[in-house]
SERO-4910 file (N, C-alpha, C, O; in steps of 0.05 Angstrom, whole numbers):
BEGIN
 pado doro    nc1    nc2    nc3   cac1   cac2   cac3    cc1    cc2    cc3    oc1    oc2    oc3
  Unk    A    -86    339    502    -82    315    518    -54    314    530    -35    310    515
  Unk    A    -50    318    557    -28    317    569    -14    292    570    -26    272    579
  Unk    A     13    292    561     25    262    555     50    260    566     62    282    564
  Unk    A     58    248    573     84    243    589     96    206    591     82    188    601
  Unk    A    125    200    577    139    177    573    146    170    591    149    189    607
  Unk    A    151    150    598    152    136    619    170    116    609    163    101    591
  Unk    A    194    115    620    220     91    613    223     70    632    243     74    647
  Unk    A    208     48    636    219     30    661    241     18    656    245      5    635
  Unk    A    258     20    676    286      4    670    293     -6    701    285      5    721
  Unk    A    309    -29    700    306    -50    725    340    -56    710    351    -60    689
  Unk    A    346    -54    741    375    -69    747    383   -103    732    399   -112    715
  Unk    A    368   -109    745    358   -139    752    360   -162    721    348   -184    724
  Unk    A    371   -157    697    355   -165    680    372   -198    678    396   -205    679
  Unk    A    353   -210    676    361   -249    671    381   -254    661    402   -266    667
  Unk    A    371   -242    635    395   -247    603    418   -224    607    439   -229    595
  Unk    A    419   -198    623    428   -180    612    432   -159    631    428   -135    627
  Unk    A    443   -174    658    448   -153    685    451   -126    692    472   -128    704
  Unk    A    448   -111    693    457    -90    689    458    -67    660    473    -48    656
  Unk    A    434    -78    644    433    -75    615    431    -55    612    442    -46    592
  Unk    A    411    -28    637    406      3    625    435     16    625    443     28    605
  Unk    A    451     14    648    469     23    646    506     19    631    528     29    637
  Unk    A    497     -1    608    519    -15    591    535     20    574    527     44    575
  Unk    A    553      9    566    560     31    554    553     29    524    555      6    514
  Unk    A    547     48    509    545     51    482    558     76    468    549     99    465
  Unk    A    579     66    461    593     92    452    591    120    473    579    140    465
  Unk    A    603    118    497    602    138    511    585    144    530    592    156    550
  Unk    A    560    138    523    531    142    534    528    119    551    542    101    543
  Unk    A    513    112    573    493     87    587    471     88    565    464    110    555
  Unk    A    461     68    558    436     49    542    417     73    552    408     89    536
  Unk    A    413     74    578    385     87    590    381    115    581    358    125    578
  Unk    A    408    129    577    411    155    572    407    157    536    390    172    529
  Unk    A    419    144    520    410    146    500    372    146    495    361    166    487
  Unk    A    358    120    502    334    123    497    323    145    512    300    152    506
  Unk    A    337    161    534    318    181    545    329    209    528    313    227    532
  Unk    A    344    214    517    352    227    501    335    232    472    324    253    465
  Unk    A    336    205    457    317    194    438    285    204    442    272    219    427
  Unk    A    275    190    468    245    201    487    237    230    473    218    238    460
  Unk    A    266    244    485    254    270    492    250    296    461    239    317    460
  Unk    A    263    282    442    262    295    419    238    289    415    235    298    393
  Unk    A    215    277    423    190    277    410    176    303    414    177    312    436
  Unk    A    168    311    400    148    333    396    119    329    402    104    345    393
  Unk    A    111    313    415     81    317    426     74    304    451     51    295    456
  Unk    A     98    303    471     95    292    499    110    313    518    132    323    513
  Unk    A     96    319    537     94    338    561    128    327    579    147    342    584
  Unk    A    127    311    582    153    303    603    159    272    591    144    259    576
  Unk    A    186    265    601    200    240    598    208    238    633    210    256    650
  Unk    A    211    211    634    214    201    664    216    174    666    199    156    664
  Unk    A    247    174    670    250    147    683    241    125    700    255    127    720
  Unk    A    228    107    702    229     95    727    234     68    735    227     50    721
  Unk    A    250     62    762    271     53    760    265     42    790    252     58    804
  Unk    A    273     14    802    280      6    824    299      2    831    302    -17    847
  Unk    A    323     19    821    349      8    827    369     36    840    374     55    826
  Unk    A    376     34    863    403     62    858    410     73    839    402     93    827
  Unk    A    437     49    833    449     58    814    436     67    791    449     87    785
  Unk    A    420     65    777    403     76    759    389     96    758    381    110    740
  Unk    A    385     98    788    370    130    795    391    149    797    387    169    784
  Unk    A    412    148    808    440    164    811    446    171    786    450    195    780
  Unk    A    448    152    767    457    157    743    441    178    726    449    199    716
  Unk    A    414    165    725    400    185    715    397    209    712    391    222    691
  Unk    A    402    218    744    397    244    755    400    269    752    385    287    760
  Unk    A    437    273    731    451    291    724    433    310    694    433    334    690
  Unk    A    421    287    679    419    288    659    386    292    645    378    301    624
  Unk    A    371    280    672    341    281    668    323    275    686    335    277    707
  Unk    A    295    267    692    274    260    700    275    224    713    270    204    700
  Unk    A    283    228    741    280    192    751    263    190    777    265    205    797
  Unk    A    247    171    774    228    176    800    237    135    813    248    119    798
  Unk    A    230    129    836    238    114    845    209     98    844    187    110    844
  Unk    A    214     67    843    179     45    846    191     32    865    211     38    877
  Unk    A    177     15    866    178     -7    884    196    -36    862    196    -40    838
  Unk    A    209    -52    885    214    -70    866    207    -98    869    222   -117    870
  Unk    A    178    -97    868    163   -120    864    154   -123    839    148   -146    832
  Unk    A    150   -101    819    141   -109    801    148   -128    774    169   -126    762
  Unk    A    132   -143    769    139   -162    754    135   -149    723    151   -160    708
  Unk    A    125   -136    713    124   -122    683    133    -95    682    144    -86    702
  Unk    A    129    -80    660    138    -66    661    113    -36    661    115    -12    667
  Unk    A     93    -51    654     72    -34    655     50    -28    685     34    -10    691
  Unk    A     56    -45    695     60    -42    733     81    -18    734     72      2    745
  Unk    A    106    -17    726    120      2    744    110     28    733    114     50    744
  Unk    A     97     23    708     90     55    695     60     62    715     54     82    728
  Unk    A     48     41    712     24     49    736     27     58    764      7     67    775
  Unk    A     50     55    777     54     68    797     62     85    799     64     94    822
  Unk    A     73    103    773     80    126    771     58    147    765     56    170    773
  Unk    A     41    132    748     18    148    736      2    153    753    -15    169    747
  Unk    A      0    138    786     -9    149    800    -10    168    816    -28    173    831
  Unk    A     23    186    810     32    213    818     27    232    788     34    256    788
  Unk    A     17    220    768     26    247    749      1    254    740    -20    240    740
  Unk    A      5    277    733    -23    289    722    -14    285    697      6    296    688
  Unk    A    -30    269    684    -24    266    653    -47    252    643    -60    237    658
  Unk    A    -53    255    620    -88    243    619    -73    218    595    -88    199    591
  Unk    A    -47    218    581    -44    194    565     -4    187    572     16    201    569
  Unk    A    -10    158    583     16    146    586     39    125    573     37    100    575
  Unk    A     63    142    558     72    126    530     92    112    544    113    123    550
  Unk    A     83     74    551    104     60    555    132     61    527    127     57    503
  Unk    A    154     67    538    176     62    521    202     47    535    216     56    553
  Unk    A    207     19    517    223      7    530    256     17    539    266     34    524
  Unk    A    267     12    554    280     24    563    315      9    552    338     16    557
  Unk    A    302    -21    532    332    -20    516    328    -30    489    326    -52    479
  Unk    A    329      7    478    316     16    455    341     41    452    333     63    462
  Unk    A    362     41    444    370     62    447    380     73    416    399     89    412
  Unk    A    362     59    395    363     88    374    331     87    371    322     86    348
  Unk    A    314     87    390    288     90    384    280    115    365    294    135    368
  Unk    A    264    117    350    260    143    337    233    148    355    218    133    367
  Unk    A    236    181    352    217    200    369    201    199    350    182    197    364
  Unk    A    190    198    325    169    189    311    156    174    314    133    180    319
  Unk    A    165    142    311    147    131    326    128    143    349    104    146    346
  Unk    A    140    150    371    123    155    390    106    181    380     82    180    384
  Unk    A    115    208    366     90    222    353     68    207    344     46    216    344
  Unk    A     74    179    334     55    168    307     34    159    329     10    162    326
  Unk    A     47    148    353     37    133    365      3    153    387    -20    149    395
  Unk    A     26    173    387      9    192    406    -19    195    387    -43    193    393
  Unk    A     -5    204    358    -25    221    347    -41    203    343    -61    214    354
  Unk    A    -49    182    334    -61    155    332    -86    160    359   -109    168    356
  Unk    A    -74    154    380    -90    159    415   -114    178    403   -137    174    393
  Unk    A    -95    205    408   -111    235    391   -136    230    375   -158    238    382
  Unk    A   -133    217    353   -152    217    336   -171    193    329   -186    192    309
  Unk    A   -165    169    355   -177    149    357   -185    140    386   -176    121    399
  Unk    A   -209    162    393   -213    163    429   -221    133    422   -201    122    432
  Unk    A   -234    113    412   -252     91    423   -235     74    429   -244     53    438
  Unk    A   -202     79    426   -183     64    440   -171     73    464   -152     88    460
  Unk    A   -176     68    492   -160     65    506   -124     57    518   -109     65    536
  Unk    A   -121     31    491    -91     29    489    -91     26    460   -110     21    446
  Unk    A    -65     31    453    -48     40    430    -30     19    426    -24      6    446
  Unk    A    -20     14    406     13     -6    404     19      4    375      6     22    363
  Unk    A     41     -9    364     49      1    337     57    -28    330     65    -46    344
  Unk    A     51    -26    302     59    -49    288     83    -41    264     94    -19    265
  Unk    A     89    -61    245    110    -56    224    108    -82    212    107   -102    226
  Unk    A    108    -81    182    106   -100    164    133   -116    165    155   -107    159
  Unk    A    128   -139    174    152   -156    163    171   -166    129    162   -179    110
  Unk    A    194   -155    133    212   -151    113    234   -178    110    243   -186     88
  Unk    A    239   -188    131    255   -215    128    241   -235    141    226   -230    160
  Unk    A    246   -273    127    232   -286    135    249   -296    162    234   -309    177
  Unk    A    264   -294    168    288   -305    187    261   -285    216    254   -297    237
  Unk    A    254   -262    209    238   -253    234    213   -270    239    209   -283    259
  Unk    A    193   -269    213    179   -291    215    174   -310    228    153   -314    239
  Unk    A    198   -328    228    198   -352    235    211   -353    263    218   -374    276
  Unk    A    214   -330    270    233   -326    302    208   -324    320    188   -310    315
  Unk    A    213   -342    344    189   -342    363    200   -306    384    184   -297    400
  Unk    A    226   -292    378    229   -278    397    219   -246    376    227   -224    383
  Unk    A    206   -249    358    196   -236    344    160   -236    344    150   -249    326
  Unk    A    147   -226    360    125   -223    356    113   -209    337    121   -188    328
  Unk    A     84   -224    329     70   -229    310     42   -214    316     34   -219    339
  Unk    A     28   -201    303      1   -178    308    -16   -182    282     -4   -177    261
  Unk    A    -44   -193    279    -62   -192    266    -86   -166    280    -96   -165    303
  Unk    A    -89   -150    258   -103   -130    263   -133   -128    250   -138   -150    242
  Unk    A   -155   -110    245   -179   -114    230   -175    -82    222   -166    -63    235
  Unk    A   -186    -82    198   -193    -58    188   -200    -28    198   -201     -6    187
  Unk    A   -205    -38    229   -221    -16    244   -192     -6    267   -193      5    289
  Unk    A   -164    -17    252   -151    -21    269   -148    -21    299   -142     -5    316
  Unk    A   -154    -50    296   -165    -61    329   -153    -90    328   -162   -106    312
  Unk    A   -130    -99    348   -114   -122    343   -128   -144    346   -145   -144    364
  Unk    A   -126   -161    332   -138   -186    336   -124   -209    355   -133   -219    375
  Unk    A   -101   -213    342    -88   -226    368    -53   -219    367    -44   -200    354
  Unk    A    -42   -232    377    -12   -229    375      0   -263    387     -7   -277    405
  Unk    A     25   -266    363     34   -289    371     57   -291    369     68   -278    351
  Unk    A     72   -307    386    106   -314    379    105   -326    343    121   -319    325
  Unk    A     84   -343    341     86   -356    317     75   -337    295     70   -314    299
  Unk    A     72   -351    264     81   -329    242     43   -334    241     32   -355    234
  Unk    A     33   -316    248     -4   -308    232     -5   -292    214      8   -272    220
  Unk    A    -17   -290    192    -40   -325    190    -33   -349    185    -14   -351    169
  Unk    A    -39   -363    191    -21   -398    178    -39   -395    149    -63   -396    148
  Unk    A    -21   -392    125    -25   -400    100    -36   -432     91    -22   -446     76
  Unk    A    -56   -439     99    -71   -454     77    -63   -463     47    -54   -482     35
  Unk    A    -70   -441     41    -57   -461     18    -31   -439      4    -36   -420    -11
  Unk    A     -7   -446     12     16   -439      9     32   -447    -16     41   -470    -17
  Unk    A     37   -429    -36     39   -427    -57     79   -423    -68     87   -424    -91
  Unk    A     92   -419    -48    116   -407    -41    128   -415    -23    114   -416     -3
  Unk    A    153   -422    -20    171   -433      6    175   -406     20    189   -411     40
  Unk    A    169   -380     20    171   -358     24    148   -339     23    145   -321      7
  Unk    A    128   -348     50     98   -336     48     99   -303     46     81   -292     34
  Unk    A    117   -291     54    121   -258     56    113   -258     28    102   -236     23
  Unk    A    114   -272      6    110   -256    -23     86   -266    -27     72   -264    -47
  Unk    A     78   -281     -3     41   -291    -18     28   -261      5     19   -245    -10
  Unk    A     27   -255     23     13   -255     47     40   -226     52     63   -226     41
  Unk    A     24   -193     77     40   -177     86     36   -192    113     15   -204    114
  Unk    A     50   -194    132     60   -202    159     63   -176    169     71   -156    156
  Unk    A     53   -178    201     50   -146    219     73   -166    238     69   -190    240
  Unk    A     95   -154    250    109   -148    276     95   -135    296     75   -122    289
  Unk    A    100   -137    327     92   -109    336    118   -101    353    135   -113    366
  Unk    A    115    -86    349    134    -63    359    126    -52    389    108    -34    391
  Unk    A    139    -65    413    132    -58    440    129    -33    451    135    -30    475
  Unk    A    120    -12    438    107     12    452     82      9    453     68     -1    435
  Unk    A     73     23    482     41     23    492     37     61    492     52     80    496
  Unk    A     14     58    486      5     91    499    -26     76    515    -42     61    504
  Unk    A    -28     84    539    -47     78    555    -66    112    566    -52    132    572
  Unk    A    -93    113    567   -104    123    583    -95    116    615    -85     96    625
  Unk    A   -102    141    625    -91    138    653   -106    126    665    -96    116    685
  Unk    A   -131    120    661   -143    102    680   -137     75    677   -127     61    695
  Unk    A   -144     66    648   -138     48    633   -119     32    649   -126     13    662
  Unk    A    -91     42    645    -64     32    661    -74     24    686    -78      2    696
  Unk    A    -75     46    694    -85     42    731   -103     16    734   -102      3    755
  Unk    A   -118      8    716   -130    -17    716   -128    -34    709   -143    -51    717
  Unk    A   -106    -39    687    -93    -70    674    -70    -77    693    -61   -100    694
  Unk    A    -59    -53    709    -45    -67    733    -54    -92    749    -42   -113    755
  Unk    A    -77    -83    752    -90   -104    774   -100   -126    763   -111   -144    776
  Unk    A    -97   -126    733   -116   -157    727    -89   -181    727    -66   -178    719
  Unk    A   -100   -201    738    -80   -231    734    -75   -239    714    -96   -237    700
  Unk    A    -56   -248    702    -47   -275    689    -70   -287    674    -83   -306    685
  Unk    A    -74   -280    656    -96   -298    636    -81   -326    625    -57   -329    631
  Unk    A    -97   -348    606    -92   -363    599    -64   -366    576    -42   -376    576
  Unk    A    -84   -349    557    -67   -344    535    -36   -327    531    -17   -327    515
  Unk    A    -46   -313    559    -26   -302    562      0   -306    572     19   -291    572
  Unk    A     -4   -339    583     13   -345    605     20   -370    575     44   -376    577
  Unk    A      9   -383    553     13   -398    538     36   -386    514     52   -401    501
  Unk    A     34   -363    513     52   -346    493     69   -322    508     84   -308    495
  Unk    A     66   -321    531     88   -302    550     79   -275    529     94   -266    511
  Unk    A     59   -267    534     57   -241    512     44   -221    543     65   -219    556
  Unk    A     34   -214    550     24   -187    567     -5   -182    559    -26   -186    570
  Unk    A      3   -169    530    -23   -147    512    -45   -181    516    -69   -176    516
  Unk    A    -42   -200    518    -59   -224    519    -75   -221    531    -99   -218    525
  Unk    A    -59   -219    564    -80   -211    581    -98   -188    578   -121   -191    586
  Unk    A    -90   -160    567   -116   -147    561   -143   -152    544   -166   -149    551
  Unk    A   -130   -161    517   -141   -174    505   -165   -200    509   -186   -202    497
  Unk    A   -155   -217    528   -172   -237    547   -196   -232    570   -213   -247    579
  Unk    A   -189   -201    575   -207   -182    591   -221   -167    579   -235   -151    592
  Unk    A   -223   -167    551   -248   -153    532   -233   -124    526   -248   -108    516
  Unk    A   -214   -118    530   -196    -85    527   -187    -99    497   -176   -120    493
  Unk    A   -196    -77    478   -201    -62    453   -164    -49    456   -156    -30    470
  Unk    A   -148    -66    438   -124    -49    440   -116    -40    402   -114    -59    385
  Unk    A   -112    -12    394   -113      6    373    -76     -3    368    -57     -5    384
  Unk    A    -77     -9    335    -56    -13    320    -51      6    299    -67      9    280
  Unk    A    -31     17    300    -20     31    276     14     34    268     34     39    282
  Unk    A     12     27    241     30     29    226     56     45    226     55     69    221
  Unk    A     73     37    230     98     44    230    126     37    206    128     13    198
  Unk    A    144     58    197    158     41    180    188     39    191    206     27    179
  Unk    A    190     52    216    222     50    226    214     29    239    190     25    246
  Unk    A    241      7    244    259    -10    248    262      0    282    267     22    291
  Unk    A    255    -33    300    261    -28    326    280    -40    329    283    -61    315
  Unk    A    301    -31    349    320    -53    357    330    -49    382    345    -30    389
  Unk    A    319    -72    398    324    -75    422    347    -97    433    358   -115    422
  Unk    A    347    -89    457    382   -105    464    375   -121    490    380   -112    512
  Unk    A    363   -143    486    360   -158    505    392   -181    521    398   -183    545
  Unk    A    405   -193    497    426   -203    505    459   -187    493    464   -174    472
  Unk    A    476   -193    516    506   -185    502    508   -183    477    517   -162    467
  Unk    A    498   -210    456    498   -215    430    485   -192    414    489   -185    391
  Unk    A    471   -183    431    446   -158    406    464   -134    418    463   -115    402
  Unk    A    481   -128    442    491   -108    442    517   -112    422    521    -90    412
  Unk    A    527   -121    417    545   -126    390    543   -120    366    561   -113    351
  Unk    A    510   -126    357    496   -126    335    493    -83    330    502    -69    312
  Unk    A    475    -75    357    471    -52    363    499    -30    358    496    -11    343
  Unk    A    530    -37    373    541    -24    367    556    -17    334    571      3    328
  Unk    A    546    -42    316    551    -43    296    541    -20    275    552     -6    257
  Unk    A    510    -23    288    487     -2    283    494     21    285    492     37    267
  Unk    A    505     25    308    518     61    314    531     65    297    528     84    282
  Unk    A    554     45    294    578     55    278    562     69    239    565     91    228
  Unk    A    548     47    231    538     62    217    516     85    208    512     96    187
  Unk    A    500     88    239    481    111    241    500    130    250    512    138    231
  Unk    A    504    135    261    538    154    272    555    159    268    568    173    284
***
């Protein structure tokens, strides 16, 4: 199965202007996770993509950047417009400010695809370890079924405990995170581009809602590394802390 990553990264960001190209110990943000990308062992190419100059310039010295359009509003739109130039039969969204991502994950993720055709999309989950995440609406929440097949996903903490035995449900109950990587069939992608704004989806600002709301079957599996992404200045503070002691 031909596989190829796909990093969307956008100038533009609300919280965090100019976020791919921040410095982190030497490196731009963008170059670390494409660095990170490419140590995986079971994907064909890594490739940027990007609506911005400066980001494509930057890129350029160092790796794989193709140019989108910059209308798009997600991030799995800009990977669908790419996947409409690549020959690749499976497409691994990886966020683009993730910059000690482990290349495991994305093996786990691939191999998962691999050995579970009746899913068209993929995500990864991870057991929640602190309640402080729990109870964080910027921490999403993933209930899965046995046949690992997600049930739903929420800002809020699922399942609501009933009858709650502990000021601290993590020791009654395991809690799933999910962890924002996609692996999509190529058609697949090519077609959750085009669906609108569902209900639920627009009630919890989640994405995977809308597939989910359109009857798409999305495949969950287990992960035990730690994501950490850098949405505001404050988490890049937190992140460089991180280096200092992974580094």
């Amino acid at each position: 199965m031909k596989t190829s990553i796909i990093i969307p990264a956008r100038y533009a960001s609300t919280r965090f202007p100019g976020k791919p190209l921040i410095d982190i110990r030497g490196k731009a943000m963008i170059q670390r996770v494409y660095e990170q990308a490419s140590l995986c062992k079971l994907a064909d190419s890594v490739i940027v993509a990007t609506d911005d100059e400066r980001i494509f310039e930057h890129v350029k010295p160092f790796g794989k950047v193709m140019m989108t359009s910059s209308t798009h509003s997600t991030g799995t739109e800009r990977c669908a417009e790419l996947a409409q130039q690549l020959d690749a039969d499976l497409i691994i969204n990886v966020q683009g400010d993730e910059p000690f991502l482990h290349p495991e994950q994305v093996d786990t993720l691939i191999r998962f695809m691999i050995e579970h055709k009746e899913f068209s999309i993929g995500t990864l989950a991870k057991s929640i370890a602190h309640l402080e995440e729990l109870n964080s609406p910027h921490t999403v929440k993933v209930v899965f079924n046995g046949l690992h097949e997600a049930i739903y996903f929420s800002r809020h903490a699922i399942p609501f405990l009933r009858d709650k035995k502990t000021d601290n449900p993590l020791k009654q109950h395991t809690f799933y995170k999910h962890i924002g990587m996609y692996a999509y069939h190529r058609k697949t992608l090519l077609g959750i581009a085009g669906l609108s704004p569902t209900p639920l989806e627009q009630a919890e600002s989640l994405e995977q809602l809308r597939w989910l709301e359109n009857g798409i079957g999305i495949g969950i599996t287990e992960t035990t590394h730690e994501s950490v992404s850098i949405d505001t200045p404050e988490d890049l503070e937190m992140a460089l802390e991180l280096f200092n002691d992974r580094y």
